[in-house]
C-alpha positions, 0 to 999 in steps of 0.5 A: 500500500502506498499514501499521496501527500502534498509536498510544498517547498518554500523560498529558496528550498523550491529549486530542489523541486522538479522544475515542473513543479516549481511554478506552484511550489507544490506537487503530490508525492507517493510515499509507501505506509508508514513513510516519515517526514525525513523519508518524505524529504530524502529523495530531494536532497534538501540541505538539512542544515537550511531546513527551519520549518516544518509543518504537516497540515499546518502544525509544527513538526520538531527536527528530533521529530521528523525521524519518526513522525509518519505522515498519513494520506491526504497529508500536506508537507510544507518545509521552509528555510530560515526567512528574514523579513521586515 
């Protein structure tokens, strides 16, 4: 069995999307049951030390965290790096 998630990615993370994706920053993704936030991340090869933020459907998601934290159908996965404002 497998599970469809929407994967985002935000600011300058979303060059690590397919480029077919990055116009919208988001595309769906296949995971197999079970599958963790960290597995979810792995075939992107995001630079961890520049991932800040992580949310599944909005809630906070603590890097001691994403190891273990199984991501569900339906789920939506939204990763940030650091971001300055004003």
């Amino acid at each position: 069995m497998s599970i469809s998630i929407t994967f985002k990615l935000y600011a300058g993370l979303t060059q690590y999307l397919p480029l077919e994706a990055r116009v919208g920053n988001t595309m769906p993704l296949a995971l197999p049951d079970g599958a963790t936030v960290l597995q979810a991340m792995q075939p992107f090869n995001l630079p961890m030390k520049i991932v800040k933020l992580v949310l599944v459907n909005g809630v906070y998601i603590a890097p001691e965290d994403w190891q273990t934290r199984e991501l569900q159908d339906g789920d939506v996965l939204a990763i940030w790096p650091p971001v300055a404002g004003g």
